[in-house]
N, C-alpha and C positions, 0 to 999 in steps of 0.2 A: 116174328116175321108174319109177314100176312102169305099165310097158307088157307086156304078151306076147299070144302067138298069142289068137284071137279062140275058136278050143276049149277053149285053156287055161282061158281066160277063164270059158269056160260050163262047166265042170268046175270052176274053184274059185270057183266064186258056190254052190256046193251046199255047202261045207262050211267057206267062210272063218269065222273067230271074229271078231266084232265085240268094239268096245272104246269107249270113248267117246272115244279118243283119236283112233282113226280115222275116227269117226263126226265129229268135226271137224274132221282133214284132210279128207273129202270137203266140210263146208260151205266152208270157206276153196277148194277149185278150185272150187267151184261158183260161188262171189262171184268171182273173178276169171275163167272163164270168161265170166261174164254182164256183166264189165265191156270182156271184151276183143271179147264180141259187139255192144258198142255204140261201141267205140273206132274209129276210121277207121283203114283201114291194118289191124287185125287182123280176124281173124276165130275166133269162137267155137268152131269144130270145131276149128281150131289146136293153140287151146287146149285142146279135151277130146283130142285126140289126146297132147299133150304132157303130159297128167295122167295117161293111161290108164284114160281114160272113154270114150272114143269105142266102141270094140269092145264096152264093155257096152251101153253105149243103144241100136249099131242091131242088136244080137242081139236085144235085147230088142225092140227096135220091128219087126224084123224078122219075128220069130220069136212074136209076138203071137195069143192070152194067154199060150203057153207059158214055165211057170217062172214067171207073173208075181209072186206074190209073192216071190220071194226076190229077182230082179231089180229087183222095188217098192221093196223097203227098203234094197236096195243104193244106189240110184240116186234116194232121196228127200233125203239131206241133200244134195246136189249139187243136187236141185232147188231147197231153201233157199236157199242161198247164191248160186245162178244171180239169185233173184225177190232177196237183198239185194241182189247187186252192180249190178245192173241200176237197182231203185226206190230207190237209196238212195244212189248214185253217177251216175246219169245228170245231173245239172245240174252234177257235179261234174267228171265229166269231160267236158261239153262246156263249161264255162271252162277248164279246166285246157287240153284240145286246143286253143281259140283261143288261148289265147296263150303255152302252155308245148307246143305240139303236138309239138316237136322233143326236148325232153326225158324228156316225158313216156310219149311210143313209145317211145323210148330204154329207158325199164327194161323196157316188157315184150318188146323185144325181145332185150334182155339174156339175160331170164326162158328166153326160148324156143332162144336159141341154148345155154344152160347144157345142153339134153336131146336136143337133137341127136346126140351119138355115142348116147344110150338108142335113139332112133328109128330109127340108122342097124342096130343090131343087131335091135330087134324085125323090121325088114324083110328083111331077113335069117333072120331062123325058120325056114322055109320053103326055102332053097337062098336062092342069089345067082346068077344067069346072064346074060348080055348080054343077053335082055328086060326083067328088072329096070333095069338101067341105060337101057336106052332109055326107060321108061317112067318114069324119075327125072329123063332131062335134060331129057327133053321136058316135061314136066309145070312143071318149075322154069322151063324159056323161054317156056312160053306165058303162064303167072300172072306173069312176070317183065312181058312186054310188051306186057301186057293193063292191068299196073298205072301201068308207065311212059306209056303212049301213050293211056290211057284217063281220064285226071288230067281233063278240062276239063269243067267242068259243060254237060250238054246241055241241059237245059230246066229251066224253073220251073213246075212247076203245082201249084195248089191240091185237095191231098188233099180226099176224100169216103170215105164210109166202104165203097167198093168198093178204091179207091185204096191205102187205108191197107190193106185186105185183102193189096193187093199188095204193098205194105210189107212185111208178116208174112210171106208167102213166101219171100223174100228172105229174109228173118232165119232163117226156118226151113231153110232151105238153105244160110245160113255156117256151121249143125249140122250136113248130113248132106253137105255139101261144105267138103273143111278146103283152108280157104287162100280160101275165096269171101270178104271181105267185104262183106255188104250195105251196111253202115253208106257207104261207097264209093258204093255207087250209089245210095242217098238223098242223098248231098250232091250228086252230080250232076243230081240232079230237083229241089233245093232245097226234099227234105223231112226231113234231117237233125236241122235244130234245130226245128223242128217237131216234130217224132219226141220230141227228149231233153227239149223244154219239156212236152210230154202227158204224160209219165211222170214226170219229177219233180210233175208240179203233180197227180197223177194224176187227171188227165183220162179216163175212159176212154171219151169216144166216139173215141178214140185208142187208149186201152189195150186196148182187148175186138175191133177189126176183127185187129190186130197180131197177137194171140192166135188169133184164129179162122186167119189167116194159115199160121200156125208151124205148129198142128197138120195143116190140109189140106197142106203138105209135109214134115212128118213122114209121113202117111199114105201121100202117093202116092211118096216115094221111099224110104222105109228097106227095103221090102222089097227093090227093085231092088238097092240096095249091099249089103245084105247076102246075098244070092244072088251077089254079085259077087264079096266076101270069100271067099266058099268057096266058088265056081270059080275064084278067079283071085287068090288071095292076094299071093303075093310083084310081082304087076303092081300091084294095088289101092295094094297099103301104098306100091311106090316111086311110084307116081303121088303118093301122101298126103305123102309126106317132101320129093319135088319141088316139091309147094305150098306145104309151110311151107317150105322155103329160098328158092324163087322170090318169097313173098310177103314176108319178112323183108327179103333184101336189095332187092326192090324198095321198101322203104318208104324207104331213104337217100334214095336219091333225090326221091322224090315227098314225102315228110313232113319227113325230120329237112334236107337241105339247103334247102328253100325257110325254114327257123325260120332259119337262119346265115347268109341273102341280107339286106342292108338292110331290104326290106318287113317280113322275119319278127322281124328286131332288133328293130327301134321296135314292135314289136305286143309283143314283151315287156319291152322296156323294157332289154336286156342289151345290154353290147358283144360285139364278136363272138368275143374269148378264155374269157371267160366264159359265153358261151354254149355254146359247144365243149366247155370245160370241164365242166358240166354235161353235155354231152350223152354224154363217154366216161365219166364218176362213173355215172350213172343207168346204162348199158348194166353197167358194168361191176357193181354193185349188183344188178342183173337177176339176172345168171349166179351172183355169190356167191349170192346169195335161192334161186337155185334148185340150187344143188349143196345149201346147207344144208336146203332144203325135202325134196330125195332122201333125204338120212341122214336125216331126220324119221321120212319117209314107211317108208321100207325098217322103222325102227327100228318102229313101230306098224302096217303093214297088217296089213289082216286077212285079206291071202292066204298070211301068215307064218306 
């Protein structure tokens, strides 16, 4: 995946060649992006980290108006495809997670382990020193045991349009925290399918708090990370790569094994070889998807 330094980054956003090829490589991460910020178990900055979008948006939001047009239309068809995969897959993948939940993580975490060695070298940029590594195991044990031990729904209550404000924070912070998923802690408040029924139906006295949401935590923390980026790069990024390993492998547990317990069989209707089965086809499907989506990408960016 094309990940690099976050300078690099604002250095060739001045003079990348756009193409229309990569104009929709960015909308296809943007659709899956926006599908993996409503998926439980993933989270959306994951994914823009594993695209290598993450470094543009909070330069860009960080670093606000500066550069904005050219960062504008860098980071518009990502917007695109973020608003498909999101309005256009939300009732989709909230059937597909009730009852294919353990599969269907499965390929995107497939997806995400395929770019792993990319991530481990972007973090890297920078030097590699025993802070790095602490700042890597730590980050992967906490999101590990936060995921693990944090599984059980705490409350039910009934969204208002304050609520669902809170909702959108949440969402907006699986953006500028990679490994947070919110989607997680709406099922815990049992506002989840709530959430993906307002948007598929689109609803927006649902849609429009959600949104007000996202931007006031874009607002109050993009500058904070990105002042963080560039004092504290090689800490920053192995924190970011500890959450996506800590939050990957914490989804066996919490996602894909409760799908291959009795309860999760009969809710999809498989036996349990064939569920299995499934579940290492789909991961493994992930990683091809995503080594061939790298030669795509490499073959067409327009930092080429």
């Amino acid at each position: 995946m094309n990940n690099s330094n976050p300078k690099d980054n604002n250095t060739g956003i001045e003079d990348y060649r756009e193409t229309p090829a990569s104009w929709l490589i960015r909308v296809v991460k943007g659709a899956l992006i926006g599908i993996g910020a409503i998926l439980p178990g993933l989270s959306g900055g994951v994914l823009m980290v594993v695209f290598g979008v993450y470094d543009r948006l909070i330069s860009f939001l960080g670093n606000f108006p500066k550069n904005f047009k050219k960062h504008f239309f860098f980071l518009l068809p990502v917007g695109i495809g973020g608003v498909i995969g999101i309005f256009l897959f939300a009732g989709l993948v909230s059937a597909a997670f009730g009852k294919f939940a353990a599969q269907f993580v499965s390929l995107f975490i497939g997806f995400v382990a395929g770019t792993v060695p990319s991530l481990w070298k972007t973090a890297g940029l920078k030097g590699r020193s025993a802070k790095g590594y602490i700042a890597l195991i730590a980050a992967a044990a906490a999101v590990f045991a936060f995921m693990l031990y944090g599984e059980n729904q705490l409350t039910s209550i009934e969204p208002d349009f304050l609520i669902w404000i809170g909702g959108g924070v949440l969402v907006g912070l699986g953006f500028i925290v990679p490994g947070l998923s919110p989607s997680n802690f709406l099922i815990y408040f049992g506002m989840y399918s709530k959430m993906s029924d307002g948007i598929s139906n689109l609803d927006f006295s649902v849609i429009i708090p959600l949104l007000l949401g996202v931007l006031l935590a874009a607002a109050a923390f993009s500058k904070i990370v990105s002042i963080l980026f560039e004092k504290k790069y090689e800490i920053m990024y192995h924190i970011i790569l500890g959450t996506v390993l800590g939050s990957s492998v914490a989804i066996f547990p919490t996602v894909v094994a409760p799908g291959l317990m009795p309860e999760g069989l009969m809710e999809s209707g498989l036996t349990f070889f064939p569920a299995l089965l499934l579940v290492i086809v789909m991961f493994v499907l992930g990683m091809v998807s995503s080594l061939l989506f790298s030669r795509v990408e490499e073959r067409y960016s327009p930092d080429r």
